[in-house]
DODRENKOL-16674 format. One record per residue (C-alpha): x, y, z; residue number from 1; residue in three letters. Coordinates in steps of 0.1 Angstrom, whole numbers, plus 2048, in hexadecimal, padded with zeros to 3 digits. Layout:
N
R    x    y    z  num  residu
R    X    Y    Z  NUM     ALA
...
***
This chain:
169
R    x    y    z  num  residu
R  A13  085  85B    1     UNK
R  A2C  092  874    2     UNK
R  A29  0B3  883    3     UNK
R  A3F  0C5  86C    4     UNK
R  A32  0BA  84E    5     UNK
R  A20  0E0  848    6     UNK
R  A44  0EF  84C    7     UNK
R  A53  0D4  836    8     UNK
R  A38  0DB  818    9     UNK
R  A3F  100  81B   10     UNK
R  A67  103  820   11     UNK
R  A76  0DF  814   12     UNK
R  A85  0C1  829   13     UNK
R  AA8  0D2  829   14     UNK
R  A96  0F2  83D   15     UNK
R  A87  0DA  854   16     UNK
R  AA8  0C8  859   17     UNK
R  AB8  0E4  85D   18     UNK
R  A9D  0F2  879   19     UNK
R  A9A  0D7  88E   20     UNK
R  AC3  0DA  88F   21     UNK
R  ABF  102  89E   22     UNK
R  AC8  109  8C0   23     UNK
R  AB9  12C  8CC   24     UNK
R  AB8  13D  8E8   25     UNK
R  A99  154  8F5   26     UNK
R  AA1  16D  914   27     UNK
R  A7F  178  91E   28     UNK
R  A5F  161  920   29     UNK
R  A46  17E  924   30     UNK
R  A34  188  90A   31     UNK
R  A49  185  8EA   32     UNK
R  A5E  16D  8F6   33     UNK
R  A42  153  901   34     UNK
R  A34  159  8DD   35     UNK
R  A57  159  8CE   36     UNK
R  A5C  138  8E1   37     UNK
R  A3A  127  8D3   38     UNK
R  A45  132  8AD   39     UNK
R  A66  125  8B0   40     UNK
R  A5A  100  8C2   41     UNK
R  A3E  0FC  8A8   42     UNK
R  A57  101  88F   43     UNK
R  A71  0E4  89A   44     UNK
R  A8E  0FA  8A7   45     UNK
R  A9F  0DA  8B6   46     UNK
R  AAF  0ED  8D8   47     UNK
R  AA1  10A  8E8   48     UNK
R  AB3  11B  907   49     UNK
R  A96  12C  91A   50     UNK
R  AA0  149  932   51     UNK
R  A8D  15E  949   52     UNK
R  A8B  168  971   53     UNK
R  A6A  170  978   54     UNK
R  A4A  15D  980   55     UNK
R  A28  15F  970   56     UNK
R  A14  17B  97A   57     UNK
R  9EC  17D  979   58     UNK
R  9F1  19E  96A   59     UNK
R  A01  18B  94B   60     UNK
R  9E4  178  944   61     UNK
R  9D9  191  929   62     UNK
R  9FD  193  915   63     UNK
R  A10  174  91C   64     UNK
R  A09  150  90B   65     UNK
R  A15  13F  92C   66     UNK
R  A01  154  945   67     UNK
R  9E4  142  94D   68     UNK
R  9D1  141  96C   69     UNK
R  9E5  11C  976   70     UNK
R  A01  12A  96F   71     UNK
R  A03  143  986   72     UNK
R  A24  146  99F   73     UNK
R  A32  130  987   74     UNK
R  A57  136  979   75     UNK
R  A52  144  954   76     UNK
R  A6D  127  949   77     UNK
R  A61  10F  95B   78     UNK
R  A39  115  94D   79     UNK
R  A4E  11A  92B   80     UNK
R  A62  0FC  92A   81     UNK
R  A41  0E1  932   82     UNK
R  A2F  0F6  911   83     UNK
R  A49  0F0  8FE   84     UNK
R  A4C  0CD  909   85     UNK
R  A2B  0C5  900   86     UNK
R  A2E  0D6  8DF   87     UNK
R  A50  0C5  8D3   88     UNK
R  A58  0AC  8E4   89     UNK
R  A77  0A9  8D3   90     UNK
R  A87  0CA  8D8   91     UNK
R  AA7  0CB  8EF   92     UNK
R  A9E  0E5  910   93     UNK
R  AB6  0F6  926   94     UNK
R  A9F  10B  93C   95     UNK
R  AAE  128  951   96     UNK
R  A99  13D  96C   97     UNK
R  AB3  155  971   98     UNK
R  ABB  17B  96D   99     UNK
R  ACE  184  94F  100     UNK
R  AEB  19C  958  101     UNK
R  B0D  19E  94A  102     UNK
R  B17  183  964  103     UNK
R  AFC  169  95E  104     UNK
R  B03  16A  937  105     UNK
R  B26  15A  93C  106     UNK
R  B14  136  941  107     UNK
R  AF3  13F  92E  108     UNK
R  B00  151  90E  109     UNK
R  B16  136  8FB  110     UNK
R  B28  135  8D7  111     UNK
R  B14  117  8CE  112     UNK
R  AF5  12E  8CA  113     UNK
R  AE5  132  8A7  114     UNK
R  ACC  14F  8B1  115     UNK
R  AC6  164  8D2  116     UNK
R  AA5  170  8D5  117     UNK
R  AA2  194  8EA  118     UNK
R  A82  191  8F9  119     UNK
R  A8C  1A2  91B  120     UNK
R  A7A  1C3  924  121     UNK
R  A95  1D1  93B  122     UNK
R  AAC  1EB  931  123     UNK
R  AD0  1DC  942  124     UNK
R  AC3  1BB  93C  125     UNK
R  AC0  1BF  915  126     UNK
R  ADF  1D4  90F  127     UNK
R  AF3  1B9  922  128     UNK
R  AE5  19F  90E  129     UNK
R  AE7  1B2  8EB  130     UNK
R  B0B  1BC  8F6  131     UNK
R  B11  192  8FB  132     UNK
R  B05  189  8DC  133     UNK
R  B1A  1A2  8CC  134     UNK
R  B3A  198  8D8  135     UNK
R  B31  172  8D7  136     UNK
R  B28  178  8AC  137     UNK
R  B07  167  8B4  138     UNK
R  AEA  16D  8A2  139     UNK
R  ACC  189  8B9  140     UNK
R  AAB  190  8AE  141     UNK
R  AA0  1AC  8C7  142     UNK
R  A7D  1B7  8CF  143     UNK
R  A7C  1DB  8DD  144     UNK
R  A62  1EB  8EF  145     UNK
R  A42  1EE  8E6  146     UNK
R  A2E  1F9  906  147     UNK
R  A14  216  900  148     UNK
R  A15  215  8DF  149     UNK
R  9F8  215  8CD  150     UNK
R  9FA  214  8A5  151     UNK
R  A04  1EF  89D  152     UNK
R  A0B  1FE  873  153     UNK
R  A2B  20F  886  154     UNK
R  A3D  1F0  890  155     UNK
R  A5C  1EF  878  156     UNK
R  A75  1D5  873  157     UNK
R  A9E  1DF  86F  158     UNK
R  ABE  1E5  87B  159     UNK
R  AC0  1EB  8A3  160     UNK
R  AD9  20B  89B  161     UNK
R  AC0  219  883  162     UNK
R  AA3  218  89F  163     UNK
R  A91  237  8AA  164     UNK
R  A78  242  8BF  165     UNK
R  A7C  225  8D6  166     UNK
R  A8D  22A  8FA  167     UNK
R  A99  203  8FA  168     UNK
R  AA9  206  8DA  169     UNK
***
């Protein structure tokens, strides 16, 4: 049985096909984005670009799926890139430890993206890269804030204009 097979008896040998020919981007490797990242490797997404500055923190330990206590001082992508790795072996990496600003996003925000993933929790930093994906017609799913906030039954699902009550959106 391959690894796949569970995704192949739930959503068909075209879906799989189809998966492992995805190429997505995740901004962010902190909380959602390290969990964003393990979902879409253990579901055969055949490239991932990986993107984030900053290293692993000990205060991370108690959010983040690659903060562990070997891991610390380690670059986020870097920690990212060797899970990954070990979880599909097969997927395609380009692994970036840099800061996303309007200037960065010329080399790491291309047209032959199928889906961006927002998973950065700084303000410029998201707008720049939701403005990118805009004007490049890829594909975002962004995650907005959720620090503080208490009543997990809130969380909704929508259209980033139709947000409220969230500072990042």
């Amino acid at each position: 049985m391959n690894q796949f097979a569970r995704i192949e008896q739930l959503l068909g040998q075209a879906a799989v096909d189809k998966i492992k020919q995805a190429r997505v981007a995740v901004f962010g490797l902190g909380a959602v984005g390290s969990f964003a990242t393990e979902a879409l490797a253990r579901s055969g997404v055949g490239y991932l670009r990986l993107v984030d500055f900053d290293r692993v923190d000990a205060s991370n330990i108690n959010r983040q799926l690659y903060a562990l206590n070997s891991t610390i001082d380690k670059e986020k992508a870097e920690v990212a890139k060797a899970r990954v790795r070990d979880i599909n072996p097969a997927c395609e990496l380009s692994v970036h430890s840099a800061f996303v600003n309007a200037e960065s996003l010329t080399d790491l925000l291309s047209s032959d993206l199928d889906v961006v993933v927002d998973a950065i929790d700084g303000l410029n930093s998201k707008v720049n890269l939701i403005l990118g994906a805009k004007e490049r017609g890829l594909n975002l799913v962004s995650s907005m804030g959720a620090g503080g906030r208490t009543d997990p039954s809130m969380i909704r699902t929508g259209d980033l204009f139709k947000s409220k009550n969230c500072p990042l959106a």
